[in-house]
C-alpha positions as CSV (number, residue, x, y, z in Angstrom):
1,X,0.0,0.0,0.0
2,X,1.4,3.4,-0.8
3,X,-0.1,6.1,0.7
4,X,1.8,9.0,-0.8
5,X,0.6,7.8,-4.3
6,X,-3.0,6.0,-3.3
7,X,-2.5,3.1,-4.7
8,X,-1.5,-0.5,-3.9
9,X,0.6,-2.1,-5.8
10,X,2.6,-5.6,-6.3
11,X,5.8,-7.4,-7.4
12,X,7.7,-10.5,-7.7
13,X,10.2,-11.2,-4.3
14,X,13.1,-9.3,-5.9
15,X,11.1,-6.3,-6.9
16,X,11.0,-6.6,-10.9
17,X,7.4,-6.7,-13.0
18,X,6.1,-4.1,-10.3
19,X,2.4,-3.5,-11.2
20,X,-0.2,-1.4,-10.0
21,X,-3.5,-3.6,-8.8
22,X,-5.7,-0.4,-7.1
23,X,-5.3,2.9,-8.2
24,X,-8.9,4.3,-7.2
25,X,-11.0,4.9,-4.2
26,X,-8.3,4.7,-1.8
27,X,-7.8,7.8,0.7
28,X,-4.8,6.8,3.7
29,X,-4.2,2.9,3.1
30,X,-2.4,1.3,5.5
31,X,-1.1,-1.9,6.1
32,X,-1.8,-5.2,3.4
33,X,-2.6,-8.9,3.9
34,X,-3.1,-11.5,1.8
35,X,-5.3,-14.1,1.7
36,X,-3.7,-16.6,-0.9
37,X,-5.7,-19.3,-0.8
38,X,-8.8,-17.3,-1.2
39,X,-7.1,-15.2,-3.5
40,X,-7.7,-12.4,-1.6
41,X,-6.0,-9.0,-0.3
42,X,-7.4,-7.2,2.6
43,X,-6.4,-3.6,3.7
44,X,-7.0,-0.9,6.1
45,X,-8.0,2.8,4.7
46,X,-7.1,5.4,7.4
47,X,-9.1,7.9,6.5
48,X,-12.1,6.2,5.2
49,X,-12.5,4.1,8.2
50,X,-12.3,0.9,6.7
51,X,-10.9,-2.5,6.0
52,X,-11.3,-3.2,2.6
53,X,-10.7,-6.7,0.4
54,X,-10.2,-7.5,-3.1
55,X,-9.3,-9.5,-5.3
56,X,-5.5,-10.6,-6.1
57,X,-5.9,-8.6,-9.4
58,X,-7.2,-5.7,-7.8
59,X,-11.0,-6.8,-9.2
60,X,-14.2,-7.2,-7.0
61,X,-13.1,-4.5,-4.3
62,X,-15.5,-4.2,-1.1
63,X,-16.1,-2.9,2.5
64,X,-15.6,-5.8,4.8
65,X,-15.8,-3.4,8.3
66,X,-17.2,0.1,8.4
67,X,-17.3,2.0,10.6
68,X,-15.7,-0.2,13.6
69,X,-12.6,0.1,11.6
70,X,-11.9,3.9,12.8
71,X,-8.5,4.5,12.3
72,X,-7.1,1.0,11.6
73,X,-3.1,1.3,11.3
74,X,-2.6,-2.2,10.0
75,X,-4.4,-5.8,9.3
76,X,-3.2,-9.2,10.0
77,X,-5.2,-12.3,9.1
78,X,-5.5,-15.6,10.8
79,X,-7.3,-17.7,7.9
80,X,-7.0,-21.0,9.5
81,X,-9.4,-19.7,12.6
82,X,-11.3,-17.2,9.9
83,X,-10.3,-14.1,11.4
84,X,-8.7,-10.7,10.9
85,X,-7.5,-8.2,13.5
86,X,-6.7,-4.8,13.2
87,X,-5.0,-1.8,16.0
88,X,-7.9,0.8,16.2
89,X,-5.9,3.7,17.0
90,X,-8.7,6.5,17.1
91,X,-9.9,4.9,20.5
92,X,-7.1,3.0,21.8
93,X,-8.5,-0.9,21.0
94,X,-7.3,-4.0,19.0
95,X,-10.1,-5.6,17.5
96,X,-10.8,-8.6,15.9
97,X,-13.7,-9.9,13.3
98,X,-14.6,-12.6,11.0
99,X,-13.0,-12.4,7.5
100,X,-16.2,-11.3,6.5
101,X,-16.3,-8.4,8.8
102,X,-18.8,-9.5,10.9
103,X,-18.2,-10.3,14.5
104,X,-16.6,-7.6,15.5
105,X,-15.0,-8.1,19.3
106,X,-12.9,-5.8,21.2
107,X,-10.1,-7.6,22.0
108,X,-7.9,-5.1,24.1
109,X,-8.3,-1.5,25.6
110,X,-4.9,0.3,25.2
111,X,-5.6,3.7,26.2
112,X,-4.0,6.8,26.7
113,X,-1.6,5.1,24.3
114,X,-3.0,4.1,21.0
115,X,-2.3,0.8,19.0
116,X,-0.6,0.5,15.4
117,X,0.8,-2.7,13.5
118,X,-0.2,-6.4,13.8
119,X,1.3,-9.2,13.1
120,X,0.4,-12.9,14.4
121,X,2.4,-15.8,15.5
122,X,-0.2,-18.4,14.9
123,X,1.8,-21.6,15.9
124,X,1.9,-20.0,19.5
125,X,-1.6,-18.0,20.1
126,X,0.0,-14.9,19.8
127,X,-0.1,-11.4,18.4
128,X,1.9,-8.7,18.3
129,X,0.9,-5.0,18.2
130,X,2.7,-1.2,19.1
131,X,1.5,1.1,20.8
132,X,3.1,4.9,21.5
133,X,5.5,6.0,22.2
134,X,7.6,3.2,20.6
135,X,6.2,0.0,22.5
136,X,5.8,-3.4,21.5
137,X,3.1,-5.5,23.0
138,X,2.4,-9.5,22.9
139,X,-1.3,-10.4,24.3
140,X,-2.9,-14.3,23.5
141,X,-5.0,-14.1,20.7
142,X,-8.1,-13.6,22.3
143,X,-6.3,-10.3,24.0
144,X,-5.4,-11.8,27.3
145,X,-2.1,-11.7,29.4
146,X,-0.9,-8.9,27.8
147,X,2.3,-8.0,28.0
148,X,4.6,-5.0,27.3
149,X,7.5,-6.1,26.0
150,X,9.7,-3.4,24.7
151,X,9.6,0.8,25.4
152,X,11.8,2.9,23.4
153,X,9.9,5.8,25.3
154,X,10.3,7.7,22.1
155,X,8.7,7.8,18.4
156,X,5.8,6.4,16.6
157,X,5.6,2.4,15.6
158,X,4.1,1.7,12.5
159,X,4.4,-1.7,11.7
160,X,5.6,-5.1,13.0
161,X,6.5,-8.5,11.5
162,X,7.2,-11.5,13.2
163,X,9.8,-14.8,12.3
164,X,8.8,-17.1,15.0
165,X,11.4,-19.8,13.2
166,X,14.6,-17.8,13.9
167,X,12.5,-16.4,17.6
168,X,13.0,-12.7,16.3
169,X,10.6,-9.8,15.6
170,X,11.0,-7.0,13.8
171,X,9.4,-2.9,13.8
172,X,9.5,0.1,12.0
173,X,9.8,2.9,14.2
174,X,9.7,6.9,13.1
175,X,10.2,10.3,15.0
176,X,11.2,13.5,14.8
177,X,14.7,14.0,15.8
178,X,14.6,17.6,17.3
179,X,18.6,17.6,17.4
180,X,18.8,17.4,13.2
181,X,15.1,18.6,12.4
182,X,14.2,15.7,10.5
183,X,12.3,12.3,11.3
184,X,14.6,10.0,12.3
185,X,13.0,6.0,10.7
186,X,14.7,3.0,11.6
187,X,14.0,-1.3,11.8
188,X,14.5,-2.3,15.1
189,X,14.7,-6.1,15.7
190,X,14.3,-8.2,19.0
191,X,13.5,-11.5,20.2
192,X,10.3,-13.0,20.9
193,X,10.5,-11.6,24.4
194,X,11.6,-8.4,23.8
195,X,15.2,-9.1,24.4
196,X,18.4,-8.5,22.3
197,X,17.1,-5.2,20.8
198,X,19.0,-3.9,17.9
199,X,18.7,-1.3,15.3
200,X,18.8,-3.3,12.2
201,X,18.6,-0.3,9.6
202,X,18.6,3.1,10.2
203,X,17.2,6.2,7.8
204,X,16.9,9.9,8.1
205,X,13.8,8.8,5.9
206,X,10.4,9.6,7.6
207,X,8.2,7.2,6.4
208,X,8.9,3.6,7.3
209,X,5.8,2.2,7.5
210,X,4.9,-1.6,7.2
211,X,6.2,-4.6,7.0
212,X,4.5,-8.0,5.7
């Protein structure tokens, strides 16, 4: 998803044949999943308060959750259990819903600090989230134990992948650096627990946003 541009676009893995798919009725998007089996893409829309899905081509495009998806900074999709969560940042919840969109529970109350990113470690019950100012959280599935696993204290986090083969996650996180005048993004990765943190890239680049 590019939000500069509106539009979502693809590629093959080393970035040749790029293609746009959606080019139209997009106003913030945020965040992409994919849905292979089914063929499907799903997507937040900032602005339009919405998780959207479409097909793989870009064809057959439609609102899945409106208007419970205020402010949805990401989208992560367990298709095994049929479901799809989402960090509602406008009022501070995670939420989760039926790929369908209907459903729709309240999974975890974050507030004051508002959530952004998801990503799910399936195998283990587990999802991932961020919440400000550059936290990392790790709640079960159904949003129990939750757990705050890393604080930076500092900066906005935007997206979060996880690789629960080698035990590491990884998140994009983006401020503004007072001391230069310019947003400061870097990739930050940790362990599963929150240990071992390390700045794996780091830009001058505002604008790191997701990673899938």
């Amino acid at each position: 998803t590019d939000s500069e541009t509106l539009r979502i676009q693809r590629s093959n893995l080393d970035g040749t044949e790029l293609e746009d798919v959606i080019t139209t009725g997009l106003a913030d998007p945020k965040g992409i999943a994919v849905d292979s089996a089914a063929g499907k893409i799903y997507w937040a829309d900032l602005e339009l308060f919405r998780l959207k899905r479409a097909d793989l081509d870009g064809s057959n495009v439609e609102t899945v959750v409106f208007p419970a998806a205020s402010s949805a900074w990401g989208i992560a999709l367990d298709v095994a259990s049929g479901k799809m969560y989402w960090p509602n940042a406008l009022d501070y919840a995670v939420r989760r819903s039926n790929l369908d969109g209907s459903g729709v529970e309240d999974l975890v109350a974050l507030s004051p600090y508002y959530p952004t990113g998801m990503a799910l470690d399936h195998a283990a019950g587990k999802m991932y989230f961020g919440g400000y100012p550059g936290r990392v959280y790790r709640a079960n599935l159904d949003g129990s134990s939750l757990e705050l696993l890393v604080d930076l204290g500092v900066g906005d986090l935007r997206a979060i992948a996880v690789d629960p083969g080698a035990g590491h996650m990884y998140w994009t996180n983006s401020y503004f650096d007072q001391g230069v005048g310019a947003f400061n993004g870097r990739v930050w990765r940790a362990d599963l627990d929150g240990s071992n943190q390390v700045a794996v890239i780091s830009t001058a680049v505002h604008g790191v946003d997701f990673l899938g």
